[in-house]
HTML snippet that shows the backbone in 3Dmol.js (N, CA, C, O; Angstrom):
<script src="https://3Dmol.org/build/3Dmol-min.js"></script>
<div id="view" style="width:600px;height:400px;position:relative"></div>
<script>
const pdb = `
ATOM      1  N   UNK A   1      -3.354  -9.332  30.821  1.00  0.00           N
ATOM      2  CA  UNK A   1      -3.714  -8.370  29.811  1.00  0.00           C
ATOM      3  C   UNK A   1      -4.826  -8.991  28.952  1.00  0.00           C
ATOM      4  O   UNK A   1      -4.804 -10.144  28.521  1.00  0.00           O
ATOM      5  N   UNK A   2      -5.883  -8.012  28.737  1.00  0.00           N
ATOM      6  CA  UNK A   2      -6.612  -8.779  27.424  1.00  0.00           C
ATOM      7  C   UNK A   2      -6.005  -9.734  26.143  1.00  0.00           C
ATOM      8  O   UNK A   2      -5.041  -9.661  25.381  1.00  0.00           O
ATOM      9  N   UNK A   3      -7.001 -10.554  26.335  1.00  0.00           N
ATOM     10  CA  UNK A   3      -6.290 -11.119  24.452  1.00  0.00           C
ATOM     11  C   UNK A   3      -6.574  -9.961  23.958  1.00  0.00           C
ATOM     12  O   UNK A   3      -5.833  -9.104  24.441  1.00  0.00           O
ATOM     13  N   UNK A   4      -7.524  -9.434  22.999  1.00  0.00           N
ATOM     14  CA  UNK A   4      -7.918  -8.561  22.458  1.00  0.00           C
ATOM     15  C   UNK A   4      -7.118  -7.333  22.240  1.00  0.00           C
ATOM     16  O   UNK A   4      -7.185  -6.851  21.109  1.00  0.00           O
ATOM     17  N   UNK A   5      -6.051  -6.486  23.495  1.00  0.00           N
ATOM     18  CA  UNK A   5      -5.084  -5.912  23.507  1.00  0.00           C
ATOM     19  C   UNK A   5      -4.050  -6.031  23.425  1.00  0.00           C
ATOM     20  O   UNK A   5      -3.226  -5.129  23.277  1.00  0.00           O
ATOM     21  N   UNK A   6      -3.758  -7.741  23.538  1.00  0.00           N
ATOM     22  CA  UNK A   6      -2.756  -8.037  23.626  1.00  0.00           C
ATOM     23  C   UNK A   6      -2.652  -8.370  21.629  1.00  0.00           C
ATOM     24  O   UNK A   6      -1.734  -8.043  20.877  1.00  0.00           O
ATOM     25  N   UNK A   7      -3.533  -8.870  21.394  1.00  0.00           N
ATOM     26  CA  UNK A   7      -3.223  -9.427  20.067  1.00  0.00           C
ATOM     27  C   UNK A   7      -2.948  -7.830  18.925  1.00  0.00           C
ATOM     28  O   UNK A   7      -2.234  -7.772  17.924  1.00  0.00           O
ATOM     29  N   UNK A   8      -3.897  -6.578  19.616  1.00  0.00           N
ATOM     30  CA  UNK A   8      -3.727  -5.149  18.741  1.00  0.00           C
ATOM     31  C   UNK A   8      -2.614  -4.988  19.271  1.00  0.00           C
ATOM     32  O   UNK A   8      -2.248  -3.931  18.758  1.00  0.00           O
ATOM     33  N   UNK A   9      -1.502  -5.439  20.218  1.00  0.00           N
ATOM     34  CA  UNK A   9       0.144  -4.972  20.037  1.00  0.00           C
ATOM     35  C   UNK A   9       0.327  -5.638  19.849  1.00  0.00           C
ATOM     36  O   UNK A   9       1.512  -5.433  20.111  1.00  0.00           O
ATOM     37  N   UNK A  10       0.326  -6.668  19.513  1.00  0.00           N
ATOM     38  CA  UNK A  10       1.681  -7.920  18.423  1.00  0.00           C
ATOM     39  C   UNK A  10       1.061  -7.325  17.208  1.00  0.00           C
ATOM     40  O   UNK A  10       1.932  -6.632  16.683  1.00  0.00           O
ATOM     41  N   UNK A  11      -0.182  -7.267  16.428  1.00  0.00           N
ATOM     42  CA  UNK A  11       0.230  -6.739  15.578  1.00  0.00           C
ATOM     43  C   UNK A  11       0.599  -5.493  14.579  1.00  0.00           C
ATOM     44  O   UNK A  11       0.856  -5.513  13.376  1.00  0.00           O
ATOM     45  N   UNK A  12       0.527  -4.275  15.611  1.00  0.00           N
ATOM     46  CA  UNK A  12       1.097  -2.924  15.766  1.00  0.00           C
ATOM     47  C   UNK A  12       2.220  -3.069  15.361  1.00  0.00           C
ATOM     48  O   UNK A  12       2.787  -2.567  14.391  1.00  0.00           O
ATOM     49  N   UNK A  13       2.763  -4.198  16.573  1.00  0.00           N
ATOM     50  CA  UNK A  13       4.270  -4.250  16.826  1.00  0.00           C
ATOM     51  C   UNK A  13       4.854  -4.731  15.205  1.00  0.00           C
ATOM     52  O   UNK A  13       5.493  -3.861  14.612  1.00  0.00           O
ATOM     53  N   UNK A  14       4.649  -6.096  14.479  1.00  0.00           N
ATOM     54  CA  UNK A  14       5.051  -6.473  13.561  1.00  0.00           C
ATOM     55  C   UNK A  14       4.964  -5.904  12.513  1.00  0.00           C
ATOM     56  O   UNK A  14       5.667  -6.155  11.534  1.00  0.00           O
ATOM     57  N   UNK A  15       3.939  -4.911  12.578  1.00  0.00           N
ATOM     58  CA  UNK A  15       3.338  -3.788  11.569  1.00  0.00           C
ATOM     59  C   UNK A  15       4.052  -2.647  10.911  1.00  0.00           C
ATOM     60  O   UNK A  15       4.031  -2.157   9.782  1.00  0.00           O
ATOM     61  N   UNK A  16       4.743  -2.384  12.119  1.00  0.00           N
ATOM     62  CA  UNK A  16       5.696  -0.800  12.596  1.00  0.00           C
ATOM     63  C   UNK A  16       6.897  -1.946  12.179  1.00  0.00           C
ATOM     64  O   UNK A  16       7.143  -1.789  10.983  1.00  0.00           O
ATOM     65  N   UNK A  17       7.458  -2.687  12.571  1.00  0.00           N
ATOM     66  CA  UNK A  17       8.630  -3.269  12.050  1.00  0.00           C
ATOM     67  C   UNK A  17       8.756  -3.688  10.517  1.00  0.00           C
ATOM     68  O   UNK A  17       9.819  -3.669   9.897  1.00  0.00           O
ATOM     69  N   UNK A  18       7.768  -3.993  10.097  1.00  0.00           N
ATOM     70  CA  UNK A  18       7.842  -4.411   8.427  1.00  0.00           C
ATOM     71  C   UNK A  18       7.573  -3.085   8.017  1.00  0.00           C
ATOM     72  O   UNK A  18       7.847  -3.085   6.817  1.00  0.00           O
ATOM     73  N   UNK A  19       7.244  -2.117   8.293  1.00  0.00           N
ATOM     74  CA  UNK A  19       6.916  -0.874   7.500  1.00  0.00           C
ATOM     75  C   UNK A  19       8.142  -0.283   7.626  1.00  0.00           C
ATOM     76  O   UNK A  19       8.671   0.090   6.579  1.00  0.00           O
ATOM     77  N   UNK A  20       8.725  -0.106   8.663  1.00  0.00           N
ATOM     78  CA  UNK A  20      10.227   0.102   8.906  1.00  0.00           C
ATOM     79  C   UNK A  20      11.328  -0.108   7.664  1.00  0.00           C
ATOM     80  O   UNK A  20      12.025   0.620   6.957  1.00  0.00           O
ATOM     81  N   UNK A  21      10.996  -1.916   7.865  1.00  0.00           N
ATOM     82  CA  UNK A  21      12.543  -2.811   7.002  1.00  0.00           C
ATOM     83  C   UNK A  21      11.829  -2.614   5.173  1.00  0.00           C
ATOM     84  O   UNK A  21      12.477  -2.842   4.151  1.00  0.00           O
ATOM     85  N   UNK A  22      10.676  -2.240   5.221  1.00  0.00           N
ATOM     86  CA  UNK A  22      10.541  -2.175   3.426  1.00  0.00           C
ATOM     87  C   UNK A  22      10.831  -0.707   3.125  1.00  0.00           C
ATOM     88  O   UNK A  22      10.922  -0.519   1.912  1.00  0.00           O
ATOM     89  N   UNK A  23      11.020   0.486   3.929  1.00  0.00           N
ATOM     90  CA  UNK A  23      11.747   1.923   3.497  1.00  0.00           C
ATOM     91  C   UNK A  23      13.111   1.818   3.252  1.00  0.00           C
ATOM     92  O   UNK A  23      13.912   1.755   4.185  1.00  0.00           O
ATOM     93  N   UNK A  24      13.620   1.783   1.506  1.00  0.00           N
ATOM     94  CA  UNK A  24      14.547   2.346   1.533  1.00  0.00           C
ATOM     95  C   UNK A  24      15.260   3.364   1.533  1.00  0.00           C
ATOM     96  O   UNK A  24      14.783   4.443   1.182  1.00  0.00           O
ATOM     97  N   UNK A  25      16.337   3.261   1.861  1.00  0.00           N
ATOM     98  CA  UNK A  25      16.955   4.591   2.233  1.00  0.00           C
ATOM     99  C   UNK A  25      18.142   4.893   1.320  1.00  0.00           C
ATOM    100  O   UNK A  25      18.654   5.986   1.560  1.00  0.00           O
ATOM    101  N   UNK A  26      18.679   4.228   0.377  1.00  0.00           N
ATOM    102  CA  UNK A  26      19.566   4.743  -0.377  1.00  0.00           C
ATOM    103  C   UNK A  26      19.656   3.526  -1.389  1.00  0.00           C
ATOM    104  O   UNK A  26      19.020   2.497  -1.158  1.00  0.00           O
ATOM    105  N   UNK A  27      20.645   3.687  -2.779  1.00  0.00           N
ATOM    106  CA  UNK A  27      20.693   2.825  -3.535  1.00  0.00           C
ATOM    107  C   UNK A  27      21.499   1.232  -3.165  1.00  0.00           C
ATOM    108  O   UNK A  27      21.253   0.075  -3.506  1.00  0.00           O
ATOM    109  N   UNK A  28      22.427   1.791  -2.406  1.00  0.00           N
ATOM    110  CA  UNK A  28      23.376   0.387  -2.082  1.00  0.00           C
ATOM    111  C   UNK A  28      23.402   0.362  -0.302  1.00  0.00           C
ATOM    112  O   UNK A  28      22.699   0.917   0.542  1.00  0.00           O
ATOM    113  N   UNK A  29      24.297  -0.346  -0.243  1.00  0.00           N
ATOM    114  CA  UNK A  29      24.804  -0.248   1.188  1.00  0.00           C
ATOM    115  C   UNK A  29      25.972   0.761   1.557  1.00  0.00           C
ATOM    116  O   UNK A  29      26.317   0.954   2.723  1.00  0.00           O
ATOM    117  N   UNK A  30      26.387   1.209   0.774  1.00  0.00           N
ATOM    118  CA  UNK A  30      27.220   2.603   0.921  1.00  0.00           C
ATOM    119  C   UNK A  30      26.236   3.503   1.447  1.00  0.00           C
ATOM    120  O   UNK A  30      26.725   4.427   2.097  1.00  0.00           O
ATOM    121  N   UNK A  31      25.211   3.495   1.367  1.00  0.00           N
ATOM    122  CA  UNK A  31      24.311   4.828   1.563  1.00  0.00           C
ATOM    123  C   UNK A  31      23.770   4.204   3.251  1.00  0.00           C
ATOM    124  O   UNK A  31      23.001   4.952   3.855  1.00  0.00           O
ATOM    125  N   UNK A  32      24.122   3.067   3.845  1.00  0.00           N
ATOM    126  CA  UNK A  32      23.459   2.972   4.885  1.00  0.00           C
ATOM    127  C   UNK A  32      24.448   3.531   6.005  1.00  0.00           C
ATOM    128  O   UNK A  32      23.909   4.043   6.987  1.00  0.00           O
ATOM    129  N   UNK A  33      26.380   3.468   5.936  1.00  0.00           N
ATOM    130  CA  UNK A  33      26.804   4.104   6.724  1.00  0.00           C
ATOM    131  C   UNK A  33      27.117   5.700   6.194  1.00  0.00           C
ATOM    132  O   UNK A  33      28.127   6.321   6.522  1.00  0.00           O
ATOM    133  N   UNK A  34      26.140   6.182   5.390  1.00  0.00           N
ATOM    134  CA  UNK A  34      26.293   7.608   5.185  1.00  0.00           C
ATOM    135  C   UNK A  34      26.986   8.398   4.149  1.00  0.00           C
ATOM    136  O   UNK A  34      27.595   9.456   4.307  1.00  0.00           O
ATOM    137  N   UNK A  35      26.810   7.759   3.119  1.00  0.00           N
ATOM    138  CA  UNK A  35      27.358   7.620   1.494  1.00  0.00           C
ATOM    139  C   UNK A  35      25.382   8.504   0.869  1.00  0.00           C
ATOM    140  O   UNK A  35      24.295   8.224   1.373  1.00  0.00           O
ATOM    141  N   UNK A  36      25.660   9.569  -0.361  1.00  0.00           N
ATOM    142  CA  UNK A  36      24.604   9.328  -0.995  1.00  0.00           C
ATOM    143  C   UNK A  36      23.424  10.360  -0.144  1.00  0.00           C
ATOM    144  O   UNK A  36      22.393  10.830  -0.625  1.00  0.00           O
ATOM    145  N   UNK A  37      23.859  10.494   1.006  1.00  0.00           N
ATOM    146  CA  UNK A  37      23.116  11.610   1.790  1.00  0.00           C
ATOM    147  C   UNK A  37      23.086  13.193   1.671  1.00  0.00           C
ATOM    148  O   UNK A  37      22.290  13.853   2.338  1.00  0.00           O
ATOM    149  N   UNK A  38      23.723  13.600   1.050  1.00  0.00           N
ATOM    150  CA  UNK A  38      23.804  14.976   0.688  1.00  0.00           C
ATOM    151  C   UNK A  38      22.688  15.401  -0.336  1.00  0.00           C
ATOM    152  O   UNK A  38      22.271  16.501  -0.700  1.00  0.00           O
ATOM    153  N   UNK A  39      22.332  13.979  -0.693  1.00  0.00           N
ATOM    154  CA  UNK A  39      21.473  14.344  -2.247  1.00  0.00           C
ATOM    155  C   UNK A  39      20.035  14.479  -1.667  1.00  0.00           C
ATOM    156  O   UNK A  39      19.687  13.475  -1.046  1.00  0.00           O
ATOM    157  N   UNK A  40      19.325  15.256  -1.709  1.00  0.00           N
ATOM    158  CA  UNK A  40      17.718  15.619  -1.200  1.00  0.00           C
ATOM    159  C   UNK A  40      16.923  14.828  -2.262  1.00  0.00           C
ATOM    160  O   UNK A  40      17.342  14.362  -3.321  1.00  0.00           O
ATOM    161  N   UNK A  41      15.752  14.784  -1.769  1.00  0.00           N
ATOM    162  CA  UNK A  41      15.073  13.710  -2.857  1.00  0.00           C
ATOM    163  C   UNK A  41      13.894  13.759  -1.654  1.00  0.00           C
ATOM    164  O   UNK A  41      14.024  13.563  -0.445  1.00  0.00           O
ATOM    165  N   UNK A  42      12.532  14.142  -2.545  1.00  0.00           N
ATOM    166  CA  UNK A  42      10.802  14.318  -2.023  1.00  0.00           C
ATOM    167  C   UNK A  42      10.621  12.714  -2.510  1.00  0.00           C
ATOM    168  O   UNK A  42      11.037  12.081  -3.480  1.00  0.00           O
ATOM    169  N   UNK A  43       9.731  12.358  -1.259  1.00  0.00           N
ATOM    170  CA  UNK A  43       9.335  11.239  -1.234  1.00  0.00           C
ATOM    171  C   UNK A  43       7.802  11.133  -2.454  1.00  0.00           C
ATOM    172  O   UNK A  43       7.080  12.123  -2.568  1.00  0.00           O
ATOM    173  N   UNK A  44       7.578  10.159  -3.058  1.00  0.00           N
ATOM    174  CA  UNK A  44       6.408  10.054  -3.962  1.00  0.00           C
ATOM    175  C   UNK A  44       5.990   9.029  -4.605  1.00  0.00           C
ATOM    176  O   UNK A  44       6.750   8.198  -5.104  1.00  0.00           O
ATOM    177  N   UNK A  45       4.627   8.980  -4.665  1.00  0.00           N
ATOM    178  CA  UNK A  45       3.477   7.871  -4.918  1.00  0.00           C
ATOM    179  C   UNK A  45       4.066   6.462  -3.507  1.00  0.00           C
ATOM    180  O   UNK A  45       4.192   6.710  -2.308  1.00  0.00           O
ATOM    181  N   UNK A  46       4.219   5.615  -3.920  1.00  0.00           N
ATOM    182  CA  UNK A  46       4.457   4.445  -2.957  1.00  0.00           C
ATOM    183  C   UNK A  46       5.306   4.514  -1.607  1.00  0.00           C
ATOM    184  O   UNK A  46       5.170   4.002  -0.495  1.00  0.00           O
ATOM    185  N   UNK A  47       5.797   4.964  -1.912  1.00  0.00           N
ATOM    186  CA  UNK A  47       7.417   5.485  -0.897  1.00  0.00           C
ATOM    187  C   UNK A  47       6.496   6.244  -0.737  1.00  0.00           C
ATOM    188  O   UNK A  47       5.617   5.407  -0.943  1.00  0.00           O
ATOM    189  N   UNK A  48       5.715   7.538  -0.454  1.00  0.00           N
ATOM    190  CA  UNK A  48       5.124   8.042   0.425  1.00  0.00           C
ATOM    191  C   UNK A  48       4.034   7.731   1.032  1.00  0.00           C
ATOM    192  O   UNK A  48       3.800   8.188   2.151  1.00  0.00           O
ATOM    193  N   UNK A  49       3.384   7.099   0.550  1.00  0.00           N
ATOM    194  CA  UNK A  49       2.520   6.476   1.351  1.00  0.00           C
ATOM    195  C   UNK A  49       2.796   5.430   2.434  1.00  0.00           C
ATOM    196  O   UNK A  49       2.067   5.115   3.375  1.00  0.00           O
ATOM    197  N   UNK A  50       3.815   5.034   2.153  1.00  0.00           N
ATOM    198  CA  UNK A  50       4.338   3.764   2.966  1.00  0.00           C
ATOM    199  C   UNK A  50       5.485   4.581   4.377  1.00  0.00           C
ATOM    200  O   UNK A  50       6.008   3.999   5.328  1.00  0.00           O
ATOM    201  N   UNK A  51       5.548   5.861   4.058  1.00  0.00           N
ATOM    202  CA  UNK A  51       5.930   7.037   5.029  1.00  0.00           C
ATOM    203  C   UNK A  51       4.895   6.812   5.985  1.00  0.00           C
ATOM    204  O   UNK A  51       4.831   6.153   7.023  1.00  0.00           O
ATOM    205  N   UNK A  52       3.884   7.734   5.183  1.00  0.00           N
ATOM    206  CA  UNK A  52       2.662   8.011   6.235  1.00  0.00           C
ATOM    207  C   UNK A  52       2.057   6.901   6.922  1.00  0.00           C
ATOM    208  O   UNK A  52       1.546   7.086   8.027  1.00  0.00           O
ATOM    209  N   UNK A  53       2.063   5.780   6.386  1.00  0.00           N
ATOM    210  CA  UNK A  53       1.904   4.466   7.107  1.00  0.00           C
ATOM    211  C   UNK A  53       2.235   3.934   8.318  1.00  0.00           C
ATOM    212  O   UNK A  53       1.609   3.373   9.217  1.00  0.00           O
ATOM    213  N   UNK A  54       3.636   4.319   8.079  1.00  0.00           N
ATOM    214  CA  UNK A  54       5.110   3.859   9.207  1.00  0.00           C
ATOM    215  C   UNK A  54       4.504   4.932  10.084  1.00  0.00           C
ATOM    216  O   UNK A  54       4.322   4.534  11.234  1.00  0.00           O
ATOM    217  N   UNK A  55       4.082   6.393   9.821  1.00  0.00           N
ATOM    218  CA  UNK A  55       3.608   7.157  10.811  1.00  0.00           C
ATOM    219  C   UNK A  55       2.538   6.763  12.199  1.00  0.00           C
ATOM    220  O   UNK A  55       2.490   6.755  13.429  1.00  0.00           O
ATOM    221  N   UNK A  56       1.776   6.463  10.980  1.00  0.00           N
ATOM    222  CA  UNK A  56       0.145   6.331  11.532  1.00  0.00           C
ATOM    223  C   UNK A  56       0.544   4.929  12.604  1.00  0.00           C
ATOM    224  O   UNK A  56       0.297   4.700  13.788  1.00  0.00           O
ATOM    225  N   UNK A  57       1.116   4.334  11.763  1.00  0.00           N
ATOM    226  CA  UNK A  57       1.716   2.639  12.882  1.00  0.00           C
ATOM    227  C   UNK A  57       2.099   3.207  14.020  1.00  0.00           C
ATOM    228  O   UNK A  57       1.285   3.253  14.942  1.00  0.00           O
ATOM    229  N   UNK A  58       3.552   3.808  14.202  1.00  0.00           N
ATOM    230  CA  UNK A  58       3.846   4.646  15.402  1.00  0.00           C
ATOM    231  C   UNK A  58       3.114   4.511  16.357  1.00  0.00           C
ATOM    232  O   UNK A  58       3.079   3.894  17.422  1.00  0.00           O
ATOM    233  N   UNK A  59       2.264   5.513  15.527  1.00  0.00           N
ATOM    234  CA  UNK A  59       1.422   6.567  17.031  1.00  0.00           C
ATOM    235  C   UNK A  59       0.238   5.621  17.453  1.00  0.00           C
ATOM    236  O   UNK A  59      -0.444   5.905  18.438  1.00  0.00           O
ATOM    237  N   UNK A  60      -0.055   4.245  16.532  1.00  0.00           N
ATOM    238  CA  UNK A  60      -1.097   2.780  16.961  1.00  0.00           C
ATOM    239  C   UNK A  60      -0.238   2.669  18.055  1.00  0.00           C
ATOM    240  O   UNK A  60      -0.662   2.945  19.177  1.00  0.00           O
ATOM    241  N   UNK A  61       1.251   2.195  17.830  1.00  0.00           N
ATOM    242  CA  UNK A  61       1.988   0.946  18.649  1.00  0.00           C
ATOM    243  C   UNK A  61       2.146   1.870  19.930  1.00  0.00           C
ATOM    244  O   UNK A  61       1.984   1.233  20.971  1.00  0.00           O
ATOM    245  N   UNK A  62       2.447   3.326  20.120  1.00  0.00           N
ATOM    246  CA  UNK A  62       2.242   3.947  21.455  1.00  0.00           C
ATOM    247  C   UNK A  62       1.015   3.824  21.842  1.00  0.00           C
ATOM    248  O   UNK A  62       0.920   3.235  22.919  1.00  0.00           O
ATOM    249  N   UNK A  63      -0.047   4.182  21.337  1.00  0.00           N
ATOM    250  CA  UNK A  63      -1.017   4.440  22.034  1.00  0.00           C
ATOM    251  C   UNK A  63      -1.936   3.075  22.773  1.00  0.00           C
ATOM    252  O   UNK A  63      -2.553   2.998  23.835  1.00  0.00           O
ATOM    253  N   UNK A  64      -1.634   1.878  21.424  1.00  0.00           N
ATOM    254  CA  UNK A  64      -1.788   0.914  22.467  1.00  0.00           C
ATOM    255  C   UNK A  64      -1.405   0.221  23.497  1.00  0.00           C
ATOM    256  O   UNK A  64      -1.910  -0.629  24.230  1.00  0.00           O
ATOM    257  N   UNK A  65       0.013   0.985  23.361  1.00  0.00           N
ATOM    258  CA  UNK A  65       0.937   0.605  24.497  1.00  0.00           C
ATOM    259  C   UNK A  65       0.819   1.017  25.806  1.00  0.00           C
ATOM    260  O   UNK A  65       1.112   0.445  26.855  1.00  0.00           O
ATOM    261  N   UNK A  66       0.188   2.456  25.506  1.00  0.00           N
ATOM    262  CA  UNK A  66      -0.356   3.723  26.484  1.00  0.00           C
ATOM    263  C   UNK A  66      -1.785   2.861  27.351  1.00  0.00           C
ATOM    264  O   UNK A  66      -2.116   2.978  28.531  1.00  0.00           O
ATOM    265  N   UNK A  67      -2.267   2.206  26.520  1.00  0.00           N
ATOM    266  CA  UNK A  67      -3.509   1.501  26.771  1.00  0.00           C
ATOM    267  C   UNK A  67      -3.663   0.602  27.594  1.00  0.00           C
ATOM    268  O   UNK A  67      -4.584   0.447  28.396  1.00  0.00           O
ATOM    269  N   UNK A  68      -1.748  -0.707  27.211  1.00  0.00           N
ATOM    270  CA  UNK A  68      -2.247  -1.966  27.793  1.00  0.00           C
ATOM    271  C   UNK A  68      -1.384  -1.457  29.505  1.00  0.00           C
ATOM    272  O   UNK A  68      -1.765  -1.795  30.625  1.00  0.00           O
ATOM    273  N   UNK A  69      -0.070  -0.500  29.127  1.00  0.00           N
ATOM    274  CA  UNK A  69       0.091  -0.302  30.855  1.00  0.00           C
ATOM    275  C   UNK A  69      -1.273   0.351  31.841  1.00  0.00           C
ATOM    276  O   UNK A  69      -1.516   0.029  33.004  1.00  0.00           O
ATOM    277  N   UNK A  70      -1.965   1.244  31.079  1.00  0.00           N
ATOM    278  CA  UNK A  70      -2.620   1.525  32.125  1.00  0.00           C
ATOM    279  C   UNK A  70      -3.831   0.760  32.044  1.00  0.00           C
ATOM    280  O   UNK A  70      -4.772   1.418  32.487  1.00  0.00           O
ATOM    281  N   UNK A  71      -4.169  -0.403  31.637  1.00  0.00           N
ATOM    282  CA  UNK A  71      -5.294  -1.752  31.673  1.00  0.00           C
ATOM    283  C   UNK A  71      -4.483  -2.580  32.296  1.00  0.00           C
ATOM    284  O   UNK A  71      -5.005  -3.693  32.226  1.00  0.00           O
ATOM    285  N   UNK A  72      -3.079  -2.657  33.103  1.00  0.00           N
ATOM    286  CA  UNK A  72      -2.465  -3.447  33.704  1.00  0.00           C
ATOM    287  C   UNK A  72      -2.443  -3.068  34.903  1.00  0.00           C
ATOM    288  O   UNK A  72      -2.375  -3.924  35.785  1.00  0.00           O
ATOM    289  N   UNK A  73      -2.491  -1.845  35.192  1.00  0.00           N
ATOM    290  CA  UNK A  73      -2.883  -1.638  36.521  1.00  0.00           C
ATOM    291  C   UNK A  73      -1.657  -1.080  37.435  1.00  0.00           C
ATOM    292  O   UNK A  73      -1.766  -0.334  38.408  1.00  0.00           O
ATOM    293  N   UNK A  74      -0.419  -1.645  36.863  1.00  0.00           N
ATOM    294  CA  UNK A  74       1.020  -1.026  37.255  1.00  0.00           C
ATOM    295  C   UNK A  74       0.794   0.850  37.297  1.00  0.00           C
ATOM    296  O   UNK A  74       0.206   1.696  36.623  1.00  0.00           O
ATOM    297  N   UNK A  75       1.705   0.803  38.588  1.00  0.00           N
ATOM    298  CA  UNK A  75       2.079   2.172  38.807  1.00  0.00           C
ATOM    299  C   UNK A  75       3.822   2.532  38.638  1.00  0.00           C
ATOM    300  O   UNK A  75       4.759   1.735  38.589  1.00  0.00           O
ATOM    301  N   UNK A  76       3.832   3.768  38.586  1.00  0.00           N
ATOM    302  CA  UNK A  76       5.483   4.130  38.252  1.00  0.00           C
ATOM    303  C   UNK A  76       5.916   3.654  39.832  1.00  0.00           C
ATOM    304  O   UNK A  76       7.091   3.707  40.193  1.00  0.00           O
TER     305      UNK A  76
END
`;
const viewer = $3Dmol.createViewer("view");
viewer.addModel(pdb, "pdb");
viewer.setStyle({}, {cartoon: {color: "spectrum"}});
viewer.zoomTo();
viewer.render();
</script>
């Protein structure tokens, strides 16, 4: 695989994972097995941007992924 492709998915990859683990999702750890969820709440200023971030990462870490199988030459 290219360096060059290879180095834009490691850091896609680490990218999409830290954007991941800094969204929180509730006040305590009660809210992670499903405590605190009934309550709706619009995402805003930082926390949303750091949404659309985690988005935009996504659709990097597929598409370069989309990139390095078919620059590898593998078939299904």
């Amino acid at each position: 695989m290219n360096l060059i492709l290879a180095l834009a998915l490691f850091i896609s990859c680490f990218g999409l994972i830290a954007a991941i683990l800094l969204q929180s999702r509730g006040a305590g750890l009660g809210a992670t097995f499903g405590g605190e969820s009934s309550v709706y709440r619009s995402r805003r200023g930082v926390e949303k941007r750091l949404y659309q971030f985690t988005i935009i990462l996504a659709i990097l870490f597929v598409g370069v992924s989309l990139i390095a199988f078919l620059a590898s030459g593998s078939s299904l």
